[in-house]
C-alpha positions as MATLAB code, in Angstrom:
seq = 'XXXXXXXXXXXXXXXXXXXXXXXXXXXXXXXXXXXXXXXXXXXXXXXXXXXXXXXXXXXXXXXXXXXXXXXXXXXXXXXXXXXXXXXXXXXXXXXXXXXXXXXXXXXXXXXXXXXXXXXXXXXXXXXXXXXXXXXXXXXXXXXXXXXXXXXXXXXXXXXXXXXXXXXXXXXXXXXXXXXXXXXXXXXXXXXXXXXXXXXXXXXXXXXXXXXXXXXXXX';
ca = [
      -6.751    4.892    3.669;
      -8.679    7.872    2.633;
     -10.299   10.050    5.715;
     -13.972   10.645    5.319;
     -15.370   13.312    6.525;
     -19.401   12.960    8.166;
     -20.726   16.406    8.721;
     -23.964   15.676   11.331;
     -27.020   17.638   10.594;
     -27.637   17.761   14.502;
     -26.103   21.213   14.481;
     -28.095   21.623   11.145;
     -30.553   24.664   10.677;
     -33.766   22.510   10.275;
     -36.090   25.315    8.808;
     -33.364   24.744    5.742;
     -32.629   21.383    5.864;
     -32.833   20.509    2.499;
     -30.774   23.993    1.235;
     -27.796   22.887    3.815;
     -27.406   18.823    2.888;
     -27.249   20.260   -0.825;
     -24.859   22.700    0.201;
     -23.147   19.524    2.793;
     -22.671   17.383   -0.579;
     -21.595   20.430   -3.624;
     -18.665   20.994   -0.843;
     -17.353   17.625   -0.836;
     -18.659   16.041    2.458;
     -18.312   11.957    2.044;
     -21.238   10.750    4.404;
     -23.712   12.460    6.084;
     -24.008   11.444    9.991;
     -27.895   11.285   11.686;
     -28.236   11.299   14.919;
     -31.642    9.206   16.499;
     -31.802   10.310   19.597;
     -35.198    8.703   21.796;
     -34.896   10.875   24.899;
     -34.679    7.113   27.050;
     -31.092    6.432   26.283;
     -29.943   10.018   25.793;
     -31.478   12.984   27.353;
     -33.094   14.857   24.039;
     -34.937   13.563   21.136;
     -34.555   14.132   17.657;
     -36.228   12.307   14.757;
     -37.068    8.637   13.328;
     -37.025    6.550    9.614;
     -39.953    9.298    8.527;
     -37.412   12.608    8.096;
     -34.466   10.301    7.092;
     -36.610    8.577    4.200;
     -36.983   11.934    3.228;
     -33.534   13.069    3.397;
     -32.719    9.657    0.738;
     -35.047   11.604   -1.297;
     -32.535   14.499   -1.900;
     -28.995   13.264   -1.541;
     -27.006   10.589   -2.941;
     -24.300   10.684    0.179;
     -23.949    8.010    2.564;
     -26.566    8.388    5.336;
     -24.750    7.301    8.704;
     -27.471    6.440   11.206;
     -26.484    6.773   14.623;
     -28.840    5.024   17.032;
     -28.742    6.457   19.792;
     -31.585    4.424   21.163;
     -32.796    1.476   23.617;
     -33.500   -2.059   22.632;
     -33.101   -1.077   18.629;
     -33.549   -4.410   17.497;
     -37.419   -3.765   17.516;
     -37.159   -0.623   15.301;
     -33.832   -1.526   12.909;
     -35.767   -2.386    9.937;
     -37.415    0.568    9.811;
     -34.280    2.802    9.821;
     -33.002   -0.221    7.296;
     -36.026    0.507    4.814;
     -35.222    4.245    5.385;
     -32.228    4.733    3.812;
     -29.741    4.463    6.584;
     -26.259    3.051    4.334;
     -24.573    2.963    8.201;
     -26.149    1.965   11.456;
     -24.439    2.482   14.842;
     -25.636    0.873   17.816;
     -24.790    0.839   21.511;
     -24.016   -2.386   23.148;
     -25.261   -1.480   26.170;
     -28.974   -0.848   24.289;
     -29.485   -4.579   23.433;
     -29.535   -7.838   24.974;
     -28.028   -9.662   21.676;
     -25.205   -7.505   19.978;
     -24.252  -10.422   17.541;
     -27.077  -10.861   16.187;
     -28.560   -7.058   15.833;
     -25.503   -6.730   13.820;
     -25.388   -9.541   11.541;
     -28.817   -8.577   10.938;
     -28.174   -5.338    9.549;
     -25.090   -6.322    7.514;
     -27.620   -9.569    6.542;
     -29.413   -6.462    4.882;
     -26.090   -5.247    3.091;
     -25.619   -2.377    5.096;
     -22.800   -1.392    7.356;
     -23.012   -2.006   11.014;
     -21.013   -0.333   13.678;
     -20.634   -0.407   17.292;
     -20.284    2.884   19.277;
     -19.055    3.725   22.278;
     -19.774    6.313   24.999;
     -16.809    8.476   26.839;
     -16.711    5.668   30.060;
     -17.687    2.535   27.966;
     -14.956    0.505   28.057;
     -13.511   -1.185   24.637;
     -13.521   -4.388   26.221;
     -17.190   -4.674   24.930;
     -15.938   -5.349   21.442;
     -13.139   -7.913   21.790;
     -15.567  -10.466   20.785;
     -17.085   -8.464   18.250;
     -15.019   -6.578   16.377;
     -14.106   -8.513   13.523;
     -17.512   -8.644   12.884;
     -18.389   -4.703   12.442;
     -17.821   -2.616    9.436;
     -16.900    0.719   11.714;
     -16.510    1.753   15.382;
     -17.695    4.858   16.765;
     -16.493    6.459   19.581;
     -17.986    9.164   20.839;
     -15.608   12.110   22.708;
     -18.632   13.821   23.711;
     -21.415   12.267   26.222;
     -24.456   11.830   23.783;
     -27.334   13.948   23.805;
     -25.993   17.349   22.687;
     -24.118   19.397   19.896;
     -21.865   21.811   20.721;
     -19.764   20.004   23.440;
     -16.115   20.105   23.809;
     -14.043   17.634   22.730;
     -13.086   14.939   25.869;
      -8.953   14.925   26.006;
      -9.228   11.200   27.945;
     -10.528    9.845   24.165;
      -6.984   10.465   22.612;
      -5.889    7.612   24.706;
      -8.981    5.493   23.887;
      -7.972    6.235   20.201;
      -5.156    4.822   20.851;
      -6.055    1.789   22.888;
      -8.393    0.973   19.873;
      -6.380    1.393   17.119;
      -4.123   -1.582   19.296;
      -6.516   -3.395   19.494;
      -7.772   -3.157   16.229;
      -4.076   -4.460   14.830;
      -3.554   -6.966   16.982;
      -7.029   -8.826   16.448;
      -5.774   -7.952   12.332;
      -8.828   -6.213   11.845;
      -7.613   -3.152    9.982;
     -10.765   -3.203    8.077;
     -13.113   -1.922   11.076;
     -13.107    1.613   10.231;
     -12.354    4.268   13.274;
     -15.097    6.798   13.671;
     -14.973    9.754   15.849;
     -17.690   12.274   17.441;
     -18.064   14.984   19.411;
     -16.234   18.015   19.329;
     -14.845   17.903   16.245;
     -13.194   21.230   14.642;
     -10.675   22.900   12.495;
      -8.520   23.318   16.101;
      -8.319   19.269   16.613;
      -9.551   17.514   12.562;
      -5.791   17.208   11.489;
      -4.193   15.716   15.007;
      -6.976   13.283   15.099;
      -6.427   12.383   11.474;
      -2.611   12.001   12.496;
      -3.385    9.947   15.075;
      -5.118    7.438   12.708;
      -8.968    8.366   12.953;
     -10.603    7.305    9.671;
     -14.018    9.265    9.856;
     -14.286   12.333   11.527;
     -18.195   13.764   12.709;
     -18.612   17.417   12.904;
     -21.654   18.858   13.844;
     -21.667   22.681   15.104;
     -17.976   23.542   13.954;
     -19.645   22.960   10.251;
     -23.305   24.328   10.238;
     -22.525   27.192   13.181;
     -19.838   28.444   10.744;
     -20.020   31.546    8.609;
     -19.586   29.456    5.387;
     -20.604   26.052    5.417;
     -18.611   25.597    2.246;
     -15.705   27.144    3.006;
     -15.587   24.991    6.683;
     -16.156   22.000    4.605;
     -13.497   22.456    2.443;
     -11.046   23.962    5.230;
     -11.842   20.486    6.941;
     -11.244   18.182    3.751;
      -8.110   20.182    3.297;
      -6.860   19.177    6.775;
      -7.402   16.356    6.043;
];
């Protein structure tokens, strides 16, 4: 299975937004991971469907919506008529988990669930052969920059079990949080599909170069 890479324009240099996804895609980058952050379910707040609409406008990459976000079920069709290819949701954010995401795959995009550091996987036993992708996050949510959490190697692990035994080897494995050239290869090795990397790409020297460094890793 190929590994994707999903640089996150978090860590991105806003005042040249549109220079650095241009640059993000000429390097090679497969999707390109938003974070929607609404300062309720995550300390910090980012932006909405307005600036992602916007950034359909230039790029033809995936656009991997993270919602990082409380009851999303009232706002997903607006991130849906956005753009978004990928939507991530939390299962702790909604009352109905089943249904937010056959909605959004009723829609043909892709839905994922993600996880947080102490979120058990129990949550998607009954769920996972219904999800496109998982994303687990080996940073707590709010923040670029973070370290990567050791403790997620053995969720990694836990999931990809879990993933075989329920024969669902078409749930994709996404990781995020801490994410560099130091770590991109071990976690590819230890069967991560999609790898996010925020601050290790656009706090680099040479986006490019990092990009391609990553992909080669890879």
């Amino acid at each position: 299975m190929k590994k994707l890479l999903a640089p996150s324009i978090l860590s991105a240099d806003f005042m040249n937004l549109k220079s650095q996804i241009e640059e993000t895609e000429k390097a090679g980058a497969d999707i390109l991971h938003l974070d929607v952050m609404d300062g309720h379910f995550v300390p910090n707040l980012t932006f909405g469907p307005p600036l992602i609409s916007q950034i359909r406008t230039i790029t033809n990459m995936t656009l991997d919506v993270h919602l990082m976000i409380s009851n999303p079920e009232n706002t997903i069709d607006a991130y849906i008529d956005s753009g978004a290819d990928w939507i991530s949701v939390h299962p702790e954010t909604t009352g109905h988990l089943h249904r937010l995401i056959s909605h959004i795959k009723s829609k043909k995009r892709k839905a994922g669930a993600a996880l947080n550091p102490s979120t058990p996987l129990i949550l998607l036993e009954d769920i996972l052969e219904n999800l496109d992708f998982v994303l687990l996050m080996s940073v707590n949510p709010g923040y670029g920059g973070q370290s990567f959490i050791p403790g997620v190697n053995d969720k990694i692990l836990r999931f990809l079990d879990m993933r075989s035994k329920q024969n669902c080897e078409h749930v994709l494995l996404e990781v995020d949080g801490g994410i560099g050239l130091n770590n991109i290869k071990q976690l590819a090795e230890s069967g991560v599909d999609v790898f996010v990397a925020g601050s290790a790409i656009y706090h680099s020297f040479n986006i490019k170069k990092t990009i391609e460094e990553m992909k080669h890793l890879l």
